[in-house]
C-alpha positions in Angstrom: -8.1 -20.2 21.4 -10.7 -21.2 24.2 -10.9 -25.1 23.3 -10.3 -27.3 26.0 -9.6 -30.9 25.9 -13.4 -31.3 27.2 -14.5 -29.5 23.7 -12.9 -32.9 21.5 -14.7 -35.9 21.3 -13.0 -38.9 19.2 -15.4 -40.8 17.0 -14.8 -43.2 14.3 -13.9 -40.4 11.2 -12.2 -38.2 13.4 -13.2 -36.2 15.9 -16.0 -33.6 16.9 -15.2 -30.3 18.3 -17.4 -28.3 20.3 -16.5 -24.6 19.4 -18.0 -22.9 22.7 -17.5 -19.4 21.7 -17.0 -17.3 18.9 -17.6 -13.4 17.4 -20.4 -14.6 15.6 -22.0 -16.5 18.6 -22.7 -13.8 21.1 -25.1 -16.0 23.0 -22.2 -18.3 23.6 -24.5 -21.3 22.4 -21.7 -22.7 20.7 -21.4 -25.2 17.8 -20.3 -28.5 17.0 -18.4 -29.3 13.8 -17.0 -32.0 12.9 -13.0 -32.6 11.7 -11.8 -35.9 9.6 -8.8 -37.7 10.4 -6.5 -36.9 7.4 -5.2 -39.4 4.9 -1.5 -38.4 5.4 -0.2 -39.2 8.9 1.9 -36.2 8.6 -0.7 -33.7 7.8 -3.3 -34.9 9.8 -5.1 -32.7 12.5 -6.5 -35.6 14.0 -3.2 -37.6 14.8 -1.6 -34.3 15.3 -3.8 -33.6 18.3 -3.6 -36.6 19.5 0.3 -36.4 19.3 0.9 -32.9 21.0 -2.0 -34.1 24.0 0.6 -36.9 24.7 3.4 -35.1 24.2 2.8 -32.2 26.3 0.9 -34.5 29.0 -2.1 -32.7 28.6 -5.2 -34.7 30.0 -7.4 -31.9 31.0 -8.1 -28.0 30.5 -6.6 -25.7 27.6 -5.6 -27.7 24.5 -3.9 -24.4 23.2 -0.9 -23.4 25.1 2.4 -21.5 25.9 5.4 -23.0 25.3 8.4 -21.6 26.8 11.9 -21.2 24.6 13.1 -24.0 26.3 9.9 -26.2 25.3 8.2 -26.4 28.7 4.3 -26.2 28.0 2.6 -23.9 30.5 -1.0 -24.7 31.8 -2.2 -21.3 30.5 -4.5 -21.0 27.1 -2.1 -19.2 24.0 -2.3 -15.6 23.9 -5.3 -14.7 21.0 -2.4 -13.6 18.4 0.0 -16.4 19.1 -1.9 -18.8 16.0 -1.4 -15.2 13.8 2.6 -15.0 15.1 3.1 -18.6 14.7 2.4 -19.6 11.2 4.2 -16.4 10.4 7.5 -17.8 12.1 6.7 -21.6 10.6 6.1 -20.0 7.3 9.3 -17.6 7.3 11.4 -20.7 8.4 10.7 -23.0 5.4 10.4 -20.2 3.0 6.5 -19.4 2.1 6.0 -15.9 2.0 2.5 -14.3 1.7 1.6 -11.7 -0.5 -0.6 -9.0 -0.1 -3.7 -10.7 -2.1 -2.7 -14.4 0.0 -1.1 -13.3 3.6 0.0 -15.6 6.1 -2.7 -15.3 8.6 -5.6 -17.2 10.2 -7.5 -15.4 8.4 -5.9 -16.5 5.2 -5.7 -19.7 6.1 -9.3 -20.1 6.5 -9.8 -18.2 3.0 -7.3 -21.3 1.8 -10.1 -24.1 3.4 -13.0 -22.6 1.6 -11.3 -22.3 -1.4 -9.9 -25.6 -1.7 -12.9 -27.3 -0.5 -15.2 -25.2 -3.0 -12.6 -26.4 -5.7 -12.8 -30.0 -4.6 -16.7 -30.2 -5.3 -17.7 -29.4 -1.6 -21.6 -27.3 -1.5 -21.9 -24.3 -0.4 -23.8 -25.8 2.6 -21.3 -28.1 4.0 -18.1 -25.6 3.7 -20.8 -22.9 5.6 -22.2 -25.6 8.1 -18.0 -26.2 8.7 -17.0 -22.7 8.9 -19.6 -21.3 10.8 -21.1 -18.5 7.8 -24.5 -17.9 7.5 -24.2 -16.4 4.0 -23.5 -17.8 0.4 -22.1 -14.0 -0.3 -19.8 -14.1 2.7 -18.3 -17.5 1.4 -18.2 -16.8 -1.6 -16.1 -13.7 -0.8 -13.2 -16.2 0.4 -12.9 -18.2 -2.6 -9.7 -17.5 -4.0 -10.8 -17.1 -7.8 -7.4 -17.5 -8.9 -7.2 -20.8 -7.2 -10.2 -22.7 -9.3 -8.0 -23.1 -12.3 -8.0 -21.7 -16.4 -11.1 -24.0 -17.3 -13.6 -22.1 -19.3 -16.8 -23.0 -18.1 -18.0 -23.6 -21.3 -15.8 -26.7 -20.9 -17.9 -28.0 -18.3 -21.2 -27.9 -20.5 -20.5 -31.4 -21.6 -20.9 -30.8 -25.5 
């Protein structure tokens, strides 16, 4: 996770993040995307952010780090599978399990965004221009059918 504080600008929805790097980016011209402050305090990523920054005194460099048994936060970045080992631990302790069709993974949880903003009545373009893909088949490939709900489309027809 190579975000840096530096990456995060605050504006008035949220906040923009400057992704400088990723596998589908090998210039390394990066891209800017931007996230909304939630409308639950608790699940927010905006107020989150906010709230580990302060907490872990963090006013410059990685925004992503180690943090010890004992709770000290290091000043180096998280190692690449520590978001993958995490949400399995944070799963496991309040009982979610994955499945082999839905795992608990980064992956999976990105597979989860796409689907529930396709669900919610979000284009193709926006949930792309969000997540980076340059193809309707590659997004389409993460909507989790199963997830849309039982309606027959003939339902939507309006007759």
């Amino acid at each position: 996770m190579s975000i840096d504080v530096e990456h995060v600008r605050p504006n008035s929805t949220g906040i923009r993040l400057m992704i400088p790097r990723s596998k589908t980016d090998a210039s390394g011209a990066g891209a800017e995307i931007g996230i909304m402050s939630g409308a639950d305090e608790v699940a927010c990523p905006v107020r989150a952010r906010r709230a580990w920054l302060k907490m872990a005194e963090i006013v410059a460099g990685p925004v992503f780090r180690r943090v010890t048994h004992a709770g000290t936060v290091r000043s180096k970045r998280l190692h690449p599978d520590a978001v993958r080992q995490i949400l399995r631990r944070r799963a496991a302790a309040v009982g979610v399990k994955g499945t082999l069709m839905e795992p608990i993974t980064p992956h999976g949880k990105r597979a989860g965004f796409v689907t529930t903003a396709y669900k919610n009545g979000a284009p193709d373009e926006e949930i792309m221009g969000h997540t980076r893909h340059r193809s309707r088949t590659t997004i389409r490939g993460y909507v989790r059918r199963a997830k849309l709900g039982k309606v027959s489309p003939s339902g939507k027809l309006g007759l």
